[in-house]
Residue frames as qw, qx, qy, qz and C-alpha x, y, z in Angstrom:
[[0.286, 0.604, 0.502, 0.549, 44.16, 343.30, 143.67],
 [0.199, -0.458, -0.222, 0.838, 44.28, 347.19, 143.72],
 [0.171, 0.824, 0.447, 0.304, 41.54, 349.63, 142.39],
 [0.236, -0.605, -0.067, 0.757, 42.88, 352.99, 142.02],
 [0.583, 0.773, -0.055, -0.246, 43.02, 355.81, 139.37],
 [0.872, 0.358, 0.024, 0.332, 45.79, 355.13, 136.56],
 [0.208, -0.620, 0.175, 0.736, 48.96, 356.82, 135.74],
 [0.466, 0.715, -0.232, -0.467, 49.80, 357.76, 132.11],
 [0.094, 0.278, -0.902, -0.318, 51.09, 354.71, 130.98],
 [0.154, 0.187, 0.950, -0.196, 48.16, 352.76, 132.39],
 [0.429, 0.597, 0.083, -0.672, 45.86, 355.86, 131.18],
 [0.415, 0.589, -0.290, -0.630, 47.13, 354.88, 127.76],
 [0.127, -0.090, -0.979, -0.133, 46.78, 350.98, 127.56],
 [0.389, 0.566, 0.591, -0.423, 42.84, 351.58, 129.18],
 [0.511, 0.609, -0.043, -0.605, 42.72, 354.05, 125.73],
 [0.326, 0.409, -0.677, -0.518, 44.21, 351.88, 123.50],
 [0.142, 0.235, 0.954, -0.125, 41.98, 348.66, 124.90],
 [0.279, 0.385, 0.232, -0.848, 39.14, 351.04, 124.91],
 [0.560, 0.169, -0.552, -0.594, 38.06, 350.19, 120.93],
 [0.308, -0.237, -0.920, -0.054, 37.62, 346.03, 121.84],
 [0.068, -0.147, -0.673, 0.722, 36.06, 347.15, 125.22],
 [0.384, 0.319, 0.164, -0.851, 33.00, 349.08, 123.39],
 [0.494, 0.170, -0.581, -0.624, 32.67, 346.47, 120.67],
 [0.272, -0.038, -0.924, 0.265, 32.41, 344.04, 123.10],
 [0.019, -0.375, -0.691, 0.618, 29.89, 345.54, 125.50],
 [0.500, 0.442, -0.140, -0.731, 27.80, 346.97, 122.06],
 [0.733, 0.127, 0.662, 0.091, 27.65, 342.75, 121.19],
 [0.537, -0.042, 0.545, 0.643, 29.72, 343.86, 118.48],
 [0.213, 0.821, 0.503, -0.168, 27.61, 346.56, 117.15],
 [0.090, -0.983, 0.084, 0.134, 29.80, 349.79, 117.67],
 [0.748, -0.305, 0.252, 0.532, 33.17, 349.36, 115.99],
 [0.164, -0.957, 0.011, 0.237, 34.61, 353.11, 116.56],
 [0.747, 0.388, -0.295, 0.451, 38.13, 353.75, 115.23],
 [0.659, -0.353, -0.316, 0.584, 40.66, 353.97, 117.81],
 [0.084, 0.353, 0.100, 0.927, 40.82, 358.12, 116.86],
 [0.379, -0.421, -0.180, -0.804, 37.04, 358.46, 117.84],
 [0.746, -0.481, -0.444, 0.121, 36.90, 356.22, 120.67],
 [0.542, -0.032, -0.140, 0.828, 39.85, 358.63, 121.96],
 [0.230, -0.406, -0.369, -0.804, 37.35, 361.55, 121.10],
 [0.656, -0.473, -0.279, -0.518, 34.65, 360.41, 123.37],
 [0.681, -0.636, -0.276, 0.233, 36.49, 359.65, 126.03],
 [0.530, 0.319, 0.119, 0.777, 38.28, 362.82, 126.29],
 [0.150, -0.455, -0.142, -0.866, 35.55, 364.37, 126.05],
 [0.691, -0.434, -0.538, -0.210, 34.50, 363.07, 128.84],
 [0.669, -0.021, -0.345, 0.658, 37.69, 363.34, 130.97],
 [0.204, 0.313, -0.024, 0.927, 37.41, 366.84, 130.28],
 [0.456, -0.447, -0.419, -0.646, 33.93, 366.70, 131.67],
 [0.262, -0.642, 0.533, -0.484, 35.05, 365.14, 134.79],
 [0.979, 0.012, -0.165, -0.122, 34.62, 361.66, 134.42],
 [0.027, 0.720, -0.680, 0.133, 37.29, 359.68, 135.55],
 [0.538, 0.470, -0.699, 0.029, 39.11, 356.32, 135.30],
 [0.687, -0.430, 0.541, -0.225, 39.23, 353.29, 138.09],
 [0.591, 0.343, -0.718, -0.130, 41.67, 350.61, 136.80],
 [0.918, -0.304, 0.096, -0.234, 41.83, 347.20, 138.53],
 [0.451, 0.654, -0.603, 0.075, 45.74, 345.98, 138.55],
 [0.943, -0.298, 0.133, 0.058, 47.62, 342.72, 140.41],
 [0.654, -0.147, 0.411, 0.617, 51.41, 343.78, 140.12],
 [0.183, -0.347, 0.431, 0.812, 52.06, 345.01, 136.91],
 [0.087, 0.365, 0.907, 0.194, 49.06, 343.67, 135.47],
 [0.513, 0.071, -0.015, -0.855, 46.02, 345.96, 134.09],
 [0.065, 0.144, 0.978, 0.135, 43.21, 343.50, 134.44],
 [0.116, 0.615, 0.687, 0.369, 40.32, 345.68, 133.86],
 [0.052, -0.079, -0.229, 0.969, 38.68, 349.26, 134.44],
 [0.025, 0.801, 0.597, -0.020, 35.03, 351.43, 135.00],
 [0.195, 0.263, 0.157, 0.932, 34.82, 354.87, 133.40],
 [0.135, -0.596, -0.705, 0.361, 32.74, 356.99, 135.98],
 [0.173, -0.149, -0.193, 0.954, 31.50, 360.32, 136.36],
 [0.280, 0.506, 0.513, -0.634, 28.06, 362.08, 135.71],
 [0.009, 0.342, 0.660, 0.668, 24.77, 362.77, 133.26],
 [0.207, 0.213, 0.357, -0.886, 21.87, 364.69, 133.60],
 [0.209, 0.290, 0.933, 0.035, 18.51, 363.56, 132.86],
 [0.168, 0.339, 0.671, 0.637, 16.91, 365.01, 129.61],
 [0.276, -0.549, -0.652, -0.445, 13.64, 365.56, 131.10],
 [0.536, -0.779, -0.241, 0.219, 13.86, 366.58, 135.01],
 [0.454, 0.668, -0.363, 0.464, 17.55, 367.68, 134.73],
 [0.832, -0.530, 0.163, 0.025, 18.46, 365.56, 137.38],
 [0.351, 0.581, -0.723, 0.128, 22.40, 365.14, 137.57],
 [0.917, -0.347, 0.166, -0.103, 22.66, 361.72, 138.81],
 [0.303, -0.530, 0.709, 0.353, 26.63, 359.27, 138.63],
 [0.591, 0.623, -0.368, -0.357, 27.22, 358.13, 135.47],
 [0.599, -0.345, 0.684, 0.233, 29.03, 354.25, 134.48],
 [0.421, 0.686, -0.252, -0.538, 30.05, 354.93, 131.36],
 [0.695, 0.278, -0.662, 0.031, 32.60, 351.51, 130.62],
 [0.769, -0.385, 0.494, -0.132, 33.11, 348.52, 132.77],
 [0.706, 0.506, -0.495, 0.009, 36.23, 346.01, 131.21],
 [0.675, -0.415, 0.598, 0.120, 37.87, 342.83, 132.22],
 [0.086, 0.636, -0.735, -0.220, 40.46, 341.39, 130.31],
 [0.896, 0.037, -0.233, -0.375, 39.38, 338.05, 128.91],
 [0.697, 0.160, -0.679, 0.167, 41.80, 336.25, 130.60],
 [0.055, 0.208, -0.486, 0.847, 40.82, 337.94, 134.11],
 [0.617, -0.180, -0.350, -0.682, 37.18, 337.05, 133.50],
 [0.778, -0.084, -0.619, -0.063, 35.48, 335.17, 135.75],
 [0.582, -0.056, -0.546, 0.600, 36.99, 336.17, 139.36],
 [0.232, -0.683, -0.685, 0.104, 34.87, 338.42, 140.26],
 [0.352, -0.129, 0.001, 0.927, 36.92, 341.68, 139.23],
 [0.088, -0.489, -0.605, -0.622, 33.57, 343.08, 137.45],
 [0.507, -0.748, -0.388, -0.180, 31.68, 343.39, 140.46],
 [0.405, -0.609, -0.108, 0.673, 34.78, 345.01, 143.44],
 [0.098, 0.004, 0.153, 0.983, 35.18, 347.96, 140.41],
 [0.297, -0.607, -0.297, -0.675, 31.60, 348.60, 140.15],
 [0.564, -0.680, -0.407, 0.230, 30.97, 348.47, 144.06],
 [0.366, -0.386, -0.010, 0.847, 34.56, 350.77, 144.20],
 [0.145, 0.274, 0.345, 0.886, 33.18, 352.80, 141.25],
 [0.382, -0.698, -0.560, -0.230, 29.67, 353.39, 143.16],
 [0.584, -0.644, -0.341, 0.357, 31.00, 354.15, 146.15],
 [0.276, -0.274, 0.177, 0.904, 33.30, 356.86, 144.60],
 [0.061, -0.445, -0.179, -0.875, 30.39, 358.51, 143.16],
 [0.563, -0.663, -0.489, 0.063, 28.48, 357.84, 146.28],
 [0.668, -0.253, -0.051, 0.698, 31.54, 360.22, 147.42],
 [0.292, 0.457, 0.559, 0.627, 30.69, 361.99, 144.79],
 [0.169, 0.175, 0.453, -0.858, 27.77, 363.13, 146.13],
 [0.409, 0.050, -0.554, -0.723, 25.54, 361.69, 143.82],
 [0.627, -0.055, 0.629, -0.457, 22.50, 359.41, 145.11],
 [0.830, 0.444, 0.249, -0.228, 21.59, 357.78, 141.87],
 [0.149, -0.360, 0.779, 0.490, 24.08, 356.05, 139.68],
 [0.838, 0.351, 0.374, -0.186, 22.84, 354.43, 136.07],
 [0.425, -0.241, 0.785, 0.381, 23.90, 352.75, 133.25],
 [0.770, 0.363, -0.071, -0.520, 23.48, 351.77, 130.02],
 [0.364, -0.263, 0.860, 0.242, 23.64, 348.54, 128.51],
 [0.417, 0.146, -0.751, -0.491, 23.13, 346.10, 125.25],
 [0.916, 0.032, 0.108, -0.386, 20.02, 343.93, 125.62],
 [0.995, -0.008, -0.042, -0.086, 22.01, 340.62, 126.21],
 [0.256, 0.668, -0.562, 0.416, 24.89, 341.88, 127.28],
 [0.707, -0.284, -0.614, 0.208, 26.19, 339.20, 129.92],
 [0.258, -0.043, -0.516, 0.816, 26.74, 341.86, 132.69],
 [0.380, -0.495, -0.202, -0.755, 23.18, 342.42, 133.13],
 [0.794, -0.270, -0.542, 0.051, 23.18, 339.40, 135.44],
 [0.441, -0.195, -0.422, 0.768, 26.17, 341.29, 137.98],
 [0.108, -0.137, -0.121, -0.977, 23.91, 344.84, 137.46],
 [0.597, -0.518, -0.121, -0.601, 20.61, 343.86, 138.91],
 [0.701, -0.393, -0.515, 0.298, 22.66, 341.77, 141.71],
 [0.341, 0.045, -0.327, 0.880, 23.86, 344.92, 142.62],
 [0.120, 0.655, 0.627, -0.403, 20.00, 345.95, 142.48],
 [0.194, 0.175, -0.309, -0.915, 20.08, 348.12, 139.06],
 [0.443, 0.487, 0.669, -0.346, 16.61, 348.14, 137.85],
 [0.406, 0.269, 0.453, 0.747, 15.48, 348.89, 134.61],
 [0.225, 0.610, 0.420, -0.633, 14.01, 352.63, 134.13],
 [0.513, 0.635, -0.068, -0.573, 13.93, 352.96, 130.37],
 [0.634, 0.140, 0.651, 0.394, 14.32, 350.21, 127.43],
 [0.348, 0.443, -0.463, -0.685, 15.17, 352.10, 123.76],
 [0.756, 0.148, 0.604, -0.204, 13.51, 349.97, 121.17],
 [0.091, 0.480, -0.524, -0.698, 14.50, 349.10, 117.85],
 [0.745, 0.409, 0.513, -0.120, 13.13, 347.66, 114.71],
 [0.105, -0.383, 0.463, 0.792, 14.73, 347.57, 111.10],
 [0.309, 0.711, 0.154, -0.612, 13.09, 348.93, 108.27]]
């Protein structure tokens, strides 16, 4: 298996996966049309985020969208993991966890000491995210009305 950035063909299967990838990892919550999911990661790109795909051959079997936020309140700039995706038939092998470690370490590169994340309450990659030793520092709460 090879973690690297994409090219433009591989750039544009990650965008066009990109819609399942957020409904999935929003436990179906967030379903974006493929226009505005393009949007927001763009804008990002443009921001300096950038792309780590996970491939075997010809094979895209999953990617992490890195790059940086800044924190509301201190205006700390700390790295940023925006998406993490495996292919559902790649699942399971342990591809989840060598792109975050490679995505860390490239912002560790970075220059960034603090990497975070968000995630869905019961999303099944909390379990690989506090083996890696994430912690929680804020929970959003919700209630409906």
């Amino acid at each position: 298996m090879e973690i690297r950035k994409p090219n433009d063909s591989e750039y544009k299967k990650v965008l066009s996966l990109s819609p399942q990838a957020l409904f999935e990892g929003t436990l179906g919550e967030a379903k974006l049309s493929d226009e505005k999911v393009k949007q927001l990661i763009e804008l990002l790109l443009q921001e300096g985020s950038y792309y780590l795909i996970a491939t075997e051959g010809d094979n895209l079997m999953g990617w992490i969208l890195i790059g940086t936020s800044k924190d509301p309140f201190t205006e700390k700039v700390y790295g940023f993991i925006y998406e993490l995706f495996v292919l559902e038939e790649f699942r399971g092998n342990g591809i989840s966890k060598q792109l975050m470690e490679t995505g860390i370490e490239h912002l560790k590169q970075d220059g960034y000491s603090e990497v975070r994340l968000s995630v869905y309450a019961g999303n099944q990659a909390i379990k690989l995210y506090e083996k890696l030793g994430f912690k929680n520092r804020t929970i959003t709460m919700s209630m409906n009305i």
